[in-house]
TORKOL-4160 file (C-alpha; in steps of 0.2 Angstrom, whole numbers, padded with zeros to 4 digits, m for minus):
293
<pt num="1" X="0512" Y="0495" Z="0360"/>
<pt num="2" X="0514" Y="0485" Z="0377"/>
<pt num="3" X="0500" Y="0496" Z="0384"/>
<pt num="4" X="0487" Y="0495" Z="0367"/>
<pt num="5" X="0489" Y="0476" Z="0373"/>
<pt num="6" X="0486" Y="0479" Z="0389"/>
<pt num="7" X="0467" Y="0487" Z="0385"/>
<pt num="8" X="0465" Y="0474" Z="0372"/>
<pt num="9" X="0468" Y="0459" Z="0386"/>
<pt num="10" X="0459" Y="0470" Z="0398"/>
<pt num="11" X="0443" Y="0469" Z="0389"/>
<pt num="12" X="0445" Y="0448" Z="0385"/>
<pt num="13" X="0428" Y="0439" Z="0391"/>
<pt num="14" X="0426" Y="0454" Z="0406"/>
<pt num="15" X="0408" Y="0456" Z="0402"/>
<pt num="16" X="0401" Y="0440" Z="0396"/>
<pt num="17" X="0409" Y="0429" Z="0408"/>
<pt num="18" X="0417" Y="0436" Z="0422"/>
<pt num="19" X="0404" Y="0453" Z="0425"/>
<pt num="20" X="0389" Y="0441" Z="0421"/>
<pt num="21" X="0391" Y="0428" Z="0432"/>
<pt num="22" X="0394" Y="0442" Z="0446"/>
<pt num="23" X="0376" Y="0449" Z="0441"/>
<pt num="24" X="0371" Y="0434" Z="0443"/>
<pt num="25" X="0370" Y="0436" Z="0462"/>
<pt num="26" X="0356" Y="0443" Z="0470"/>
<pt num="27" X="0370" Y="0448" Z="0483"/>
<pt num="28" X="0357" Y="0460" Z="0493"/>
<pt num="29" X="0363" Y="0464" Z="0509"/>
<pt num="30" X="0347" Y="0472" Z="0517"/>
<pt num="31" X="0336" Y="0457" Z="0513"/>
<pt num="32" X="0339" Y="0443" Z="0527"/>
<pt num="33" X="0333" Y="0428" Z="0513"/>
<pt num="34" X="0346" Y="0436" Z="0501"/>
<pt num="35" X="0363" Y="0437" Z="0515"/>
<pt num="36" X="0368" Y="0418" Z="0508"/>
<pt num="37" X="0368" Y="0426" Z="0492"/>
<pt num="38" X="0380" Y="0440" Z="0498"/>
<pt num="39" X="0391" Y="0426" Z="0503"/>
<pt num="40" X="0391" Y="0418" Z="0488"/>
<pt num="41" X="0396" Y="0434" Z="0480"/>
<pt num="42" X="0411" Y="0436" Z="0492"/>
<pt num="43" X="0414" Y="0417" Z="0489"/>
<pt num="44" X="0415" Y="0420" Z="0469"/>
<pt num="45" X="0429" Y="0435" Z="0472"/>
<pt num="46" X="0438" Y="0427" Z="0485"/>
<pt num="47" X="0440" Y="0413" Z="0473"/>
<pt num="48" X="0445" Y="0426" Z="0457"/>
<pt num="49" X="0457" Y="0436" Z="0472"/>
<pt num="50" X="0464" Y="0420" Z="0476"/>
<pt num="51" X="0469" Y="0414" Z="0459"/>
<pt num="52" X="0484" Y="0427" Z="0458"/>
<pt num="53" X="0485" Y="0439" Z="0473"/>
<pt num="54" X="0485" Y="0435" Z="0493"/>
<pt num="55" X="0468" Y="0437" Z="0498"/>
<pt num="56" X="0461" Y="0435" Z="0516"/>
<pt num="57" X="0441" Y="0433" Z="0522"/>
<pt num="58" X="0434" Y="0442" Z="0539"/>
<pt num="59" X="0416" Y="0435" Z="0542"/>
<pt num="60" X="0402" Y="0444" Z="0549"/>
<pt num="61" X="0400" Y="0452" Z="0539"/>
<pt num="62" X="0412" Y="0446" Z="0526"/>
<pt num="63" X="0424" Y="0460" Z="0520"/>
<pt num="64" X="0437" Y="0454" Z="0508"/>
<pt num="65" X="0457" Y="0461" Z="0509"/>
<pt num="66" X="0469" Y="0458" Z="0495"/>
<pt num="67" X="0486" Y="0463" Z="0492"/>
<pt num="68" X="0495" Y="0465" Z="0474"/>
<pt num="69" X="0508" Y="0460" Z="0474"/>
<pt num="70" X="0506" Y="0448" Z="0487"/>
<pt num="71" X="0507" Y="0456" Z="0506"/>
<pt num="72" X="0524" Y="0450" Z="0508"/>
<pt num="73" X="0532" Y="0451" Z="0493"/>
<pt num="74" X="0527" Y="0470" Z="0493"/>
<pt num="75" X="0541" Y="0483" Z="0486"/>
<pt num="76" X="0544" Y="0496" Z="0499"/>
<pt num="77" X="0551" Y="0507" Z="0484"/>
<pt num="78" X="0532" Y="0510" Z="0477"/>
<pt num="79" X="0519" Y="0518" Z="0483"/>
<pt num="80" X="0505" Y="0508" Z="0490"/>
<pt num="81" X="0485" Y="0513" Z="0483"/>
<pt num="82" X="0469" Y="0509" Z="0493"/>
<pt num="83" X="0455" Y="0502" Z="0482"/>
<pt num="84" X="0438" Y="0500" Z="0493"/>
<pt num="85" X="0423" Y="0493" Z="0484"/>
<pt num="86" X="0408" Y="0481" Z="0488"/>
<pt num="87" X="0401" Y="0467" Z="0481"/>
<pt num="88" X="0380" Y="0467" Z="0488"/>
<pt num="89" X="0367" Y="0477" Z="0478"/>
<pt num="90" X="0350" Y="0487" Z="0480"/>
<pt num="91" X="0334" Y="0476" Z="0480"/>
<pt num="92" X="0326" Y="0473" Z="0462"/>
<pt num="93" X="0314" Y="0484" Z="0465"/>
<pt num="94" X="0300" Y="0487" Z="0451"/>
<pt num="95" X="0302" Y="0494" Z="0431"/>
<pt num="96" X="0316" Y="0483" Z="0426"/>
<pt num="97" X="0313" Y="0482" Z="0406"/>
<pt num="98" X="0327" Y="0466" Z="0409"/>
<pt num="99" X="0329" Y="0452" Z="0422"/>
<pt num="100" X="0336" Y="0463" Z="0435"/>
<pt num="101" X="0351" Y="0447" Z="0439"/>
<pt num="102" X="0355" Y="0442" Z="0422"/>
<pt num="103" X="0368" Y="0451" Z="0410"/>
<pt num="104" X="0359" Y="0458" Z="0394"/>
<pt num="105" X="0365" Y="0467" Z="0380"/>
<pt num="106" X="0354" Y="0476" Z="0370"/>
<pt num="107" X="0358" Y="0488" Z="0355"/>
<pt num="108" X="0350" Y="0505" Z="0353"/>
<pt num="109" X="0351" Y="0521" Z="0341"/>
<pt num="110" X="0366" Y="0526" Z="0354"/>
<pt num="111" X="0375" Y="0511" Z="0352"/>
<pt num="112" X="0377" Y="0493" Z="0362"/>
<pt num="113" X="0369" Y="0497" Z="0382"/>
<pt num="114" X="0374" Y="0483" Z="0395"/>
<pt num="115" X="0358" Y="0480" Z="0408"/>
<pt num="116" X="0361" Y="0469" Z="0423"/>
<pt num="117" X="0357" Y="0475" Z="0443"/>
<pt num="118" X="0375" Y="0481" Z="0451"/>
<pt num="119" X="0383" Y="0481" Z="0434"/>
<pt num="120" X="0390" Y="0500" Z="0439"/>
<pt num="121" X="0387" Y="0500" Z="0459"/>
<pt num="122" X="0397" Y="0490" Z="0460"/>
<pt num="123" X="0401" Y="0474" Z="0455"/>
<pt num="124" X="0408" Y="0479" Z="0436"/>
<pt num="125" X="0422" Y="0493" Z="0445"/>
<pt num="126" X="0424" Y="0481" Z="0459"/>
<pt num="127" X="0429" Y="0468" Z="0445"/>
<pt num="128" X="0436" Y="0478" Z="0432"/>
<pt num="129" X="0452" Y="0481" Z="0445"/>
<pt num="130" X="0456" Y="0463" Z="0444"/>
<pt num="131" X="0454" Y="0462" Z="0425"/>
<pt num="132" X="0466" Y="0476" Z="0422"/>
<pt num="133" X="0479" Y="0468" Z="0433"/>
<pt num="134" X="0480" Y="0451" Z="0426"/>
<pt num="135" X="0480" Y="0460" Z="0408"/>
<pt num="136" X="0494" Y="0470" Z="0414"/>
<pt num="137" X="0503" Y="0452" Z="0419"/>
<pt num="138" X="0499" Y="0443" Z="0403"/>
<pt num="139" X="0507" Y="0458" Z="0394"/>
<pt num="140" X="0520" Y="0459" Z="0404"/>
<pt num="141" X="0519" Y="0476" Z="0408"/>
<pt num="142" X="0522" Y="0479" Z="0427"/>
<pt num="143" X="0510" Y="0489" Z="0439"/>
<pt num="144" X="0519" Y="0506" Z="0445"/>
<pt num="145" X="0512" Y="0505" Z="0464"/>
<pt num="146" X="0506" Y="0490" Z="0477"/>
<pt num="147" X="0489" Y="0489" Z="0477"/>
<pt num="148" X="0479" Y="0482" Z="0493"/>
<pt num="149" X="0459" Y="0479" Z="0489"/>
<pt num="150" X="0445" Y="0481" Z="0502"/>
<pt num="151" X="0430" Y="0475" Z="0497"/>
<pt num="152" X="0415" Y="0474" Z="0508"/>
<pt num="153" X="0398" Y="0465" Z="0510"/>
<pt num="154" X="0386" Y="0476" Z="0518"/>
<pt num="155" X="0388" Y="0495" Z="0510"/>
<pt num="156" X="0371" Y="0496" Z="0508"/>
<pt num="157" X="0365" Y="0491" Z="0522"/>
<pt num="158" X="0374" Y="0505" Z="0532"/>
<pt num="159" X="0392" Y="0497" Z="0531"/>
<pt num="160" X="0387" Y="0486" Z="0547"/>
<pt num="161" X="0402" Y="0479" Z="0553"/>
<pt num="162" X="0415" Y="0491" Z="0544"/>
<pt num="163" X="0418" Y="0501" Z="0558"/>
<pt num="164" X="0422" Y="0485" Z="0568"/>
<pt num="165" X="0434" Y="0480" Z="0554"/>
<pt num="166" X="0442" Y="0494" Z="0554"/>
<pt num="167" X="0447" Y="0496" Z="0572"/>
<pt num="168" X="0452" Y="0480" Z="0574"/>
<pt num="169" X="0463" Y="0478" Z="0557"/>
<pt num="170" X="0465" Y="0496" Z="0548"/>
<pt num="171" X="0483" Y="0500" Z="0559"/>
<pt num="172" X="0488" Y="0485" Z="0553"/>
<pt num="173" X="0481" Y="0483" Z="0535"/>
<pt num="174" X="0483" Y="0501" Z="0531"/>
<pt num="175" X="0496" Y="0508" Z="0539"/>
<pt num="176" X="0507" Y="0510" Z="0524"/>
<pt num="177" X="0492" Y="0518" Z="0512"/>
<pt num="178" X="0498" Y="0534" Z="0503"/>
<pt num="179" X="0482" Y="0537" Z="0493"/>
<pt num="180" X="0465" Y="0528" Z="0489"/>
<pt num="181" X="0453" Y="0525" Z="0476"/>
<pt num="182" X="0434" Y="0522" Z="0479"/>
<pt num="183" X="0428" Y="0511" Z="0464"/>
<pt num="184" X="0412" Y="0515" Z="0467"/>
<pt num="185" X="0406" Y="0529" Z="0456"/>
<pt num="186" X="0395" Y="0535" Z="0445"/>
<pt num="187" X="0401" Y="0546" Z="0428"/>
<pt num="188" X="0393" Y="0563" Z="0424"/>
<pt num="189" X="0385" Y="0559" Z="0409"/>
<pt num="190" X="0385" Y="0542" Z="0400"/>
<pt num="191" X="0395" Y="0549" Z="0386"/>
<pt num="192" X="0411" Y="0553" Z="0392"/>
<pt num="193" X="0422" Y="0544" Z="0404"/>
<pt num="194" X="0427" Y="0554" Z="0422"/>
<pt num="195" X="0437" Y="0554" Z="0437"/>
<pt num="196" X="0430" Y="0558" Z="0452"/>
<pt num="197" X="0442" Y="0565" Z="0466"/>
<pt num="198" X="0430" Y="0571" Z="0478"/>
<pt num="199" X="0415" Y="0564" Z="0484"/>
<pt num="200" X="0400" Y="0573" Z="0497"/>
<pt num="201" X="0403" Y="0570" Z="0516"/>
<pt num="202" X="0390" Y="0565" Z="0527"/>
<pt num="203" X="0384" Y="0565" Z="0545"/>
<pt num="204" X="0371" Y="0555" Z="0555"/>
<pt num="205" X="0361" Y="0561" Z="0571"/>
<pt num="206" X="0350" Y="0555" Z="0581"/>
<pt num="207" X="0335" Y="0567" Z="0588"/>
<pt num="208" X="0323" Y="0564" Z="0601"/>
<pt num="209" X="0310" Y="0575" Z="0605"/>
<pt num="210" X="0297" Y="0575" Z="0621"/>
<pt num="211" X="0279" Y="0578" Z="0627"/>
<pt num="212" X="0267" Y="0574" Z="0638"/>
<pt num="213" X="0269" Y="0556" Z="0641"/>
<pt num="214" X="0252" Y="0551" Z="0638"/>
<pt num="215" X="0242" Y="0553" Z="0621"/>
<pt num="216" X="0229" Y="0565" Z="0623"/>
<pt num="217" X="0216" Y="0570" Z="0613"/>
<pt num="218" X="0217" Y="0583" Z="0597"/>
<pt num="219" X="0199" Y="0590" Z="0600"/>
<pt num="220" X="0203" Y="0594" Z="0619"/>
<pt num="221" X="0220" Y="0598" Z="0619"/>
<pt num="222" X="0224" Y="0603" Z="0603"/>
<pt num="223" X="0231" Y="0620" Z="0601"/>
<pt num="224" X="0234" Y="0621" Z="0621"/>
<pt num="225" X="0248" Y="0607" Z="0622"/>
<pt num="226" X="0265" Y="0609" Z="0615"/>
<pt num="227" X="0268" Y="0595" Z="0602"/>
<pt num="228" X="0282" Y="0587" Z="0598"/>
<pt num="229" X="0281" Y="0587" Z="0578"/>
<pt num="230" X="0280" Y="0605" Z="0577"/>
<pt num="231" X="0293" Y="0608" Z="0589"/>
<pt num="232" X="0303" Y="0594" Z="0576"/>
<pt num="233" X="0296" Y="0607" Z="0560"/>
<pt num="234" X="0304" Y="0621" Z="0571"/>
<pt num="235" X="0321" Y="0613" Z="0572"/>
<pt num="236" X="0324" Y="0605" Z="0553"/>
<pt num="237" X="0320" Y="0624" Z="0546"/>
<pt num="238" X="0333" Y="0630" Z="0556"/>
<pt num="239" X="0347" Y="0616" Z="0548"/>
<pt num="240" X="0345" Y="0619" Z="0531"/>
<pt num="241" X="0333" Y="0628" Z="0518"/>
<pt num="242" X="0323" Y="0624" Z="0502"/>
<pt num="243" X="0338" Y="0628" Z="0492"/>
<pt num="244" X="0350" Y="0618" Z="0499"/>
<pt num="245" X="0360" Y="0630" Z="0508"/>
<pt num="246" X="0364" Y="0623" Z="0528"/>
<pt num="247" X="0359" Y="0636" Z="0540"/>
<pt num="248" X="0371" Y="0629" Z="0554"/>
<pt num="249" X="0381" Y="0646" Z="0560"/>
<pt num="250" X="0399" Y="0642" Z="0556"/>
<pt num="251" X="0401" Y="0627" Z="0547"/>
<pt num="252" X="0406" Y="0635" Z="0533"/>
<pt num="253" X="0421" Y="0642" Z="0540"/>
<pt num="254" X="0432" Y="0629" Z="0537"/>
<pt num="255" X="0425" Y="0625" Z="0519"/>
<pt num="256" X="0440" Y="0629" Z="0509"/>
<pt num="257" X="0435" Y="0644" Z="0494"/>
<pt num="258" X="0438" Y="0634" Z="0475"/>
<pt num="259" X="0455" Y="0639" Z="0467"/>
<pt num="260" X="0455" Y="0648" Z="0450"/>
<pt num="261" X="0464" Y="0629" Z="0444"/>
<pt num="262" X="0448" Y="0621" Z="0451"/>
<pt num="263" X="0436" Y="0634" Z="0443"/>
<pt num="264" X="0444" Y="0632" Z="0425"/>
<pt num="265" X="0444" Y="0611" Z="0425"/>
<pt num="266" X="0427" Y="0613" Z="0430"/>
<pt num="267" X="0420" Y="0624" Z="0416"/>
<pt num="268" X="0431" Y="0611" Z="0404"/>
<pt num="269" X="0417" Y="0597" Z="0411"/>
<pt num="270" X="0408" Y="0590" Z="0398"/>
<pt num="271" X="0392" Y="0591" Z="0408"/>
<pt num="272" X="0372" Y="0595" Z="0402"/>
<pt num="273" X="0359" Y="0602" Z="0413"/>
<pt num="274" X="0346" Y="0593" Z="0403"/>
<pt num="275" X="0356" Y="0577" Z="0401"/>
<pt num="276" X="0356" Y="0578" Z="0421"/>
<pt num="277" X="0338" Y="0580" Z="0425"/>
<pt num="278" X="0332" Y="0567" Z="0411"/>
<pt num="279" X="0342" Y="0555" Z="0421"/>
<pt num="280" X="0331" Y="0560" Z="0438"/>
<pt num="281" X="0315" Y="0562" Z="0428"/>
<pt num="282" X="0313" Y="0579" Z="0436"/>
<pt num="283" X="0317" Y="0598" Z="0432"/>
<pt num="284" X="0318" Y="0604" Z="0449"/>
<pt num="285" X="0337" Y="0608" Z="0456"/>
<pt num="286" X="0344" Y="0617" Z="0470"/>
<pt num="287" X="0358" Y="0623" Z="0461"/>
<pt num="288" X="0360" Y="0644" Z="0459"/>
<pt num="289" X="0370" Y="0641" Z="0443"/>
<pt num="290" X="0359" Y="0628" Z="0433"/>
<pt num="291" X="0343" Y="0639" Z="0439"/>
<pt num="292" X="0353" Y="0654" Z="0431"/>
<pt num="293" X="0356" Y="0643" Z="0414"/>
C-alpha cells in the first residue's frame, strides 16, 4: 500500500505545475539570444534541487550536480546510481499545431496527448526524478540506493563544456558510481512503457582533403585535375554502405554476438514496423529484418 501511495504522490501537480513551467523556458542552447533562457532553466532546478537535496552549480556552462541523500549524509551500505539528464531544448522549428513553450493538453480518439517543446527530451524525465523522490519521502517509503544527479546545459549544442567538467570534477563527484541511468530516452512505441539498457555509440573525425591551391577553372582543367570531392566520394563509400553496414575491416571483431537471453527478450518487444515508420514519415529502413517483414 505504501508504494500504490507512492505513484499516487508521484503524479500530484507534476504536469500542470511543475512540467509546465519548465516548458515554459525557451532554454535553447544553440541560439546565442536564448543562453539566458538556458540559465533561467538551470536557475528553476537549482531551486527545486535545492528545496530537499545538496545541490551545487558550475557555470559555463552551467551543469548542475545533486546528491540524494545529501553528499554528506550518504550511506556507504547502499549502492550509489548516476542519473545524467539536461535541461536546454531543440530550436522551435516550424509545424507546431501548439505554442511550441507552453504545456497543452489535448484529448484525442487515443486518449489525453501532452504537447509542450522538451516535454520528453528532456525536461519531463529530468523532472520526473525529483517528483518521484519527494513522493517517496511524503510516503515515507525510503529510496534503496544514493542517488547523485548531473544535469547539463549545453547537450544539444555538442555537450560544450562537459568534457572540461568532467576532467576537472568526475574523480571526485563520481568516484563511488556503481551504475547509471541516462534519463533521456525515447520509448518504442507510444503505447507501452520501456527500459532502455543500451544506447548507440558514436564517433566524430575530422577530414581534410587537398588540391591544387588555386581555383582553376572547370572548362579547362576539368577531367585533367584531380578534385578533392571526388576523392572525398571515394573515401565515405569505403566507410559504410547504403545499407548500413560499416565497411571498416575489423571493427566488428570486438562486437560481442547477441545471447539466446537477448534474442528471446527481444522477440517479447512490443514493437511495430508500421508504428515505426509513421513516426519518421518514411517507408525506407536499413534494417535486413524489417525489409524481410
Amino acid at each position: 500500500m505504501r508504494l500504490l501511495r507512492v505513484d499516487k504522490l508521484a503524479d500530484a501537480e507534476f504536469i500542470d505545475k511543475r512540467l509546465a513551467t519548465a516548458i515554459s523556458h525557451q532554454s535553447i542552447s544553440s541560439e546565442a539570444n536564448k543562453r539566458p533562457d538556458v540559465v533561467k532553466m538551470e536557475k528553476f532546478l537549482e531551486v527545486e534541487l535545492g528545496k530537499k537535496f545538496g545541490a551545487e552549480t558550475f557555470d559555463l556552462p552551467p551543469i548542475l550536480v545533486a546528491w540524494y541523500p545529501p553528499r554528506k549524509s550518504a550511506s556507504n551500505d547502499k549502492k550509489t546510481l548516476l542519473i545524467y539528464g539536461h535541461y536546454d531544448v531543440q530550436p522551435e522549428l516550424t509545424g507546431w499545431s501548439y505554442p511550441a513553450f507552453k504545456h497543452t493538453r489535448v484529448q484525442g480518439p487515443s486518449g489525453e496527448r501532452l504537447y509542450g517543446r522538451d516535454s520528453t527530451d528532456d525536461k519531463g524525465p529530468v523532472l520526473g526524478w525529483l517528483n518521484a523522490i519527494e513522493a517517496h519521502k511524503n510516503a515515507g517509503v525510503e529510496i534503496p540506493v544514493n542517488l547523485i544527479f548531473c544535469f547539463e546545459g549545453m547537450e544539444e549544442s555538442s555537450s560544450e563544456g562537459f568534457t572540461a567538467f568532467l576532467e576537472k570534477y568526475g574523480n571526485d563527484f563520481f568516484k563511488d558510481v556503481d551504475g547509471g541511468v541516462i534519463a533521456d530516452n525515447y520509448w518504442n512505441t507510444a503505447k507501452c512503457p520501456c527500459l532502455t539498457y543500451g544506447l548507440r555509440g558514436i564517433n566524430y573525425f575530422r577530414v581534410t582533403i587537398t588540391g591544387a591551391p588555386k581555383q582553376l577553372h572547370s572548362g579547362i582543367y576539368g577531367g585533367a585535375v584531380a578534385e578533392p570531392m571526388t576523392d572525398l566520394f571515394s573515401l565515405f563509400s569505403k566507410l559504410v554502405n547504403n545499407e548500413g553496414k560499416i565497411l571498416i575491416p575489423g571493427i566488428n571483431d570486438q562486437v560481442e554476438p547477441l545471447t539466446e537471453k537477448e534474442k528471446a527478450l527481444y522477440k517479447k518487444i512490443r514493437f511495430k514496423l508500421k508504428d515505426f515508420t509513421d513516426a519518421i514519415g518514411d517507408t525506407k529502413v536499413v534494417s535486413v529484418e524489417a525489409k524481410a517483414a
